[in-house]
C-alpha positions, 0 to 999 in steps of 0.5 A: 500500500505504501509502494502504491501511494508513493507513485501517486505524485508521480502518476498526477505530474505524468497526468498534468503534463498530458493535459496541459502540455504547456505546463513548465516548458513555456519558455522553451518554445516562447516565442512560436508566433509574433509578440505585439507591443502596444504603444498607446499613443499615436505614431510619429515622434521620439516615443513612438520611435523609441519603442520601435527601436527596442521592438527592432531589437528584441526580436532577435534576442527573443529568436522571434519577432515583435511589432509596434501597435499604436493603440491611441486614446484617452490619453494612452488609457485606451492602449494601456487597458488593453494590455491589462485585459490580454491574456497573460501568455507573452504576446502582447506588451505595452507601454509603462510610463510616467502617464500610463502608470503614474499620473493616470491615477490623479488625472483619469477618474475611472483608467479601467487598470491597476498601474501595479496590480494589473501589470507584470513590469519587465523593466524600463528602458529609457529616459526622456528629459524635457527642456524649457524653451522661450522664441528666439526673439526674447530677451530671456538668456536663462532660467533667471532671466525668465523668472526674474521677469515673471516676478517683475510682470504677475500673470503676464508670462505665458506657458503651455501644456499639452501632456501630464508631464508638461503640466506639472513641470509649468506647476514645478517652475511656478511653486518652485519660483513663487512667480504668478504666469497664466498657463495655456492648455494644448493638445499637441506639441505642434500647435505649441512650437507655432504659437511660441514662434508667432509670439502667442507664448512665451515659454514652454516645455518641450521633449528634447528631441523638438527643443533641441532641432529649434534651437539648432534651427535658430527659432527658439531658445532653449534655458535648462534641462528639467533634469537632475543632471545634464544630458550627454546629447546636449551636454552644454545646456544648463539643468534648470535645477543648477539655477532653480532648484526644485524643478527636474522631472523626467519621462521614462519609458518601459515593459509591461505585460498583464499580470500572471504572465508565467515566471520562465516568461517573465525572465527570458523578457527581461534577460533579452530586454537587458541584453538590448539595453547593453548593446552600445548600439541601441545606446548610439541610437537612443541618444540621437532620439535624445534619450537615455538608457535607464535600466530598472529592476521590477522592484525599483519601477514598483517603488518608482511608479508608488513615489509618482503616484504620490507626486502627481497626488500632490500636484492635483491637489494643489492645482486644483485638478479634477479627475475627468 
């Protein structure tokens, strides 16, 4: 009798595996189809080619393929939900960010997603600075400069936003200067360059990329980095922080998958993602779409996305933002 019961854990391992021929062996043949990487925002502009990079990338060091699929929305939400509801079998990632995973909370009433239950993060891949600009045709020559006459002239300073990071960036300068200036919403970085150049604005935030190519084109200005160091892209402009402390928040951009993907996935991801993000070439190419490597483990995004969460708690509070 005792012989018999000892072939029972045996004979249900055998069973299991019959039934479930996936089971303990999913990584080996992971991938055996393309892998889609959500990207919940529209196509066109460094973020945007930022993921296809790393999707270009990763395949091979997946022995497979992944492709970008831009699904825009709600401010990312739409694309984010829907890798929370796919199935959690590898073959379809998406976006982590500062928007989708953090400022999502304080700014959307109702996202549909848990930015840390409904997620299993594979880790981050790139960091995104931001840059405060004015036209070329004004005055202002640095952080000081602008704030000195923001104080001087209440309310007349003009500044756009047209993202969630944008906008606590124009909170940042106006708490962190104690300068009254009237913001001006948008919703896109393209009607923002053409008012700035028209004169409408005075000063505004802008990804790196953008800033950095009107800079070179003579039509604007750029004053500081909204960074806590100086960029190796463009290693001659001040960070804000050097003159005006308090005010350094940078976009990050990652991997996630829906929670309960299998642990052998979740390793192979992130090995393969680590391998991408070592080669000197993706950080060549990284940095001529002005970005940075940033290499996180799951626990430091968790403890990141927690401290952002409070962050943009805060913000919302004391602008009086109302979830919509």
């Amino acid at each position: 009798m005792t012989k018999r019961l000892s072939l029972l854990p045996l004979l249900f391992a055998l069973l299991f595996a019959g039934l479930f021929p996936w089971a303990g062996a999913h990584a080996q043949d992971y991938p055996n189809k393309p892998i889609r990487f959500i990207y919940p925002y529209p196509a066109g502009g460094s973020g945007d080619n930022i993921m296809r990079l790393v999707a270009d990338m990763l395949g091979p060091e997946l022995g497979g393929s992944v492709y970008v699929e831009n699904r825009p929305g709600a401010s990312g939400v739409v694309g984010t939900r829907t890798v929370a509801e796919s199935a959690p079998d590898g073959y379809t990632l998406g976006l982590t960010s500062n928007g989708t995973h953090a400022a999502v909370m304080s700014l959307v009433k109702n996202p549909g997603y848990d930015p840390l239950k409904n997620f299993t993060h594979i880790g981050l891949f790139a960091s995104l600075p931001w840059m405060l600009v004015v036209p070329a045709q004004q005055p202002f020559q640095s952080v000081n400069d602008l704030v000195a006459w923001a104080r001087a002239n209440p309310g007349k300073l003009t500044m756009s936003h047209y993202s969630s990071s944008s906008r606590v960036l124009v909170h940042m300068l106006q708490t962190a200067s104690k300068v009254q200036l009237t913001e001006v919403p948008y919703k896109a970085p393209g009607q923002v360059i053409t008012d700035l150049i028209g004169g409408q604005l005075q000063a505004a935030f802008l990804p790196m990329e953008i800033a950095m190519a009107q800079a070179a084109g003579g039509k604007m200005r750029v004053l500081g980095a909204a960074s806590e160091k100086r960029q190796p892209g463009a290693p001659q402009v001040p960070t804000i922080a050097e003159q005006l402390p308090g005010v350094a928040l940078t976009s990050w951009m990652g991997m996630g998958a829906p929670a309960g993907l299998p642990p052998d996935v979740t390793t192979k991801l992130q090995s393969a993602l680590t391998r991408v993000l070592n080669k000197p070439e993706f950080r060549e190419r990284l940095q001529k779409l002005s970005g940075d490597v940033l290499i996180n483990t799951p626990a430091q995004i968790h403890a990141r996305i927690r401290e952002e969460m409070a962050m943009w708690a805060k913000f919302a509070k004391e602008a009086g933002v109302q979830p919509e």
